[in-house]
Each structure stands twice: as structure tokens, then as C-alpha cells.
C-alpha positions as CSV (number, residue, x, y, z in Angstrom):
1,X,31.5,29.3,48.1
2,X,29.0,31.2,46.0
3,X,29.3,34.1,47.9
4,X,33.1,34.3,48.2
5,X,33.1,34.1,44.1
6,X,30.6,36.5,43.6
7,X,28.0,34.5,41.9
8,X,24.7,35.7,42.9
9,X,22.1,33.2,43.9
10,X,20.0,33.0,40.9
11,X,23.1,32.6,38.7
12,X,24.2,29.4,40.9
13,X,20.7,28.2,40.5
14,X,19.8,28.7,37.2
15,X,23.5,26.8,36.6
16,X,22.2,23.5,38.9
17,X,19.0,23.6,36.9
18,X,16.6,24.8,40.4
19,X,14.8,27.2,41.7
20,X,16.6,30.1,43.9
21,X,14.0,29.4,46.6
22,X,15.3,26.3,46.7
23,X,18.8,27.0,46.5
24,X,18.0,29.3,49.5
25,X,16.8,26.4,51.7
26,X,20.1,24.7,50.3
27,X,22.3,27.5,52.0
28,X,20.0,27.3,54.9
29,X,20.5,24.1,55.5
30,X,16.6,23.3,55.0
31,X,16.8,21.4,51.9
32,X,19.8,19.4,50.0
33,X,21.0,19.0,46.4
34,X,20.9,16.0,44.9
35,X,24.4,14.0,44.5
36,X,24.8,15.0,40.6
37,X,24.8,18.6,41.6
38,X,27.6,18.2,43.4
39,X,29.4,17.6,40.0
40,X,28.4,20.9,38.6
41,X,29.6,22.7,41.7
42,X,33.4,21.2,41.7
43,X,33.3,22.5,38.2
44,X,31.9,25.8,38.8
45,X,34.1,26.6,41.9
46,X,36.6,24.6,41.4
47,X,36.5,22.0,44.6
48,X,37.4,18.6,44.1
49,X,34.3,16.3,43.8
50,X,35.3,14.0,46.5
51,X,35.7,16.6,49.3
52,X,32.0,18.0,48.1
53,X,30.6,14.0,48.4
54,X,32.1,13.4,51.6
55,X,30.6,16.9,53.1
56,X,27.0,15.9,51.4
57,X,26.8,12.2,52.6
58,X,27.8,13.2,55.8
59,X,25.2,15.4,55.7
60,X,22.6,12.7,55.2
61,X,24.2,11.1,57.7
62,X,24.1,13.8,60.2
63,X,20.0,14.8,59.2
64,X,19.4,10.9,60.2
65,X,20.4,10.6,63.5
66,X,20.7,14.4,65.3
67,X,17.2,13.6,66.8
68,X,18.1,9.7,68.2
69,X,19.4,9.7,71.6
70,X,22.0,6.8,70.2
71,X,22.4,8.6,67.5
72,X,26.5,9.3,67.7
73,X,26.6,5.9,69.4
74,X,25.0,4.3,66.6
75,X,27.3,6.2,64.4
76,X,30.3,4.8,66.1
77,X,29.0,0.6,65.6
78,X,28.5,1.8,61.7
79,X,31.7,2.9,61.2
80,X,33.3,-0.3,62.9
81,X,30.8,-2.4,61.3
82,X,32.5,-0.8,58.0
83,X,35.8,-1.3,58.8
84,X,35.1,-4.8,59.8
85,X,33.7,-5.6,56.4
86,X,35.7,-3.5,54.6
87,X,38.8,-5.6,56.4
88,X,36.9,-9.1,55.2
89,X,36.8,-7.8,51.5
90,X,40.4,-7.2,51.5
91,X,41.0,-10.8,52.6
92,X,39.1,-12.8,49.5
């Protein structure tokens, strides 16, 4: 997104408040932002905030279990474990 607007990287980081050699391990997938950045970059380009949370949680979610051998199965008992809980919430 930076790129494709022309905003070089030091103007993208000095707008987030970080360093550019941080923002480069950002882009390189090294490092993340923290979740209130995400609200300066759906202003700055325009994105709406919930597609930007969903990408960065799963994200997290990907950096915790792409080294477990269960990792995807794990995955897959979370998110019935959500919708089962999320279905018992709706009930009370």
C-alpha cells in the first residue's frame, strides 16, 4: 500500500511514530506494528480498519503456530471451539 501511493518509507514511518528500520522489518515481515497503528494506516490509505485487524491478528495467529506440527490442526479445534462458544452466548 505504501508503495502503490507513493509514500516513501520514512514518510510512512515518521507518520506511525517509528523508526524506518523498523518499518523495513514491518514490510519484511520480520517485525509487526502494534494494533493502534493499524488506525493511522486505514486513515492514511484509506482501508477500512476491520479488513487491516483481521490481516494483523491473523498474522499473530499465523507467527504462533507455522513451526507446530499441529499447528493448522490446532487452528481448526480453535475456531470450532469459537463457534461453539460463540453459539452458547447467543443462547443466554
Amino acid at each position: 500500500m505504501r508503495e502503490s501511493s507513493g509514500l516513501l518509507q520514512r514518510e510512512l514511518a515518521a507518520k506511525l511514530n517509528i523508526g524506518e528500520g523498523f518499518l523495513s522489518k514491518v514490510e519484511n515481515d520480520q517485525k509487526r506494528l502494534k494494533r493502534d497503528d493499524l488506525i493511522v494506516l486505514s486513515s492514511i490509505f484509506n482501508v477500512d480498519l476491520s479488513e487491516l485487524e483481521t490481516l494483523w491478528l491473523a498474522n499473530k495467529l499465523y507467527d504462533l503456530i507455522k513451526n507446530e506440527n499441529y499447528g493448522l490442526t490446532a487452528l481448526k479445534v480453535a475456531e470450532e471451539q469459537i463457534f461453539y462458544k460463540s453459539r452458547i452466548n447467543e443462547k443466554k
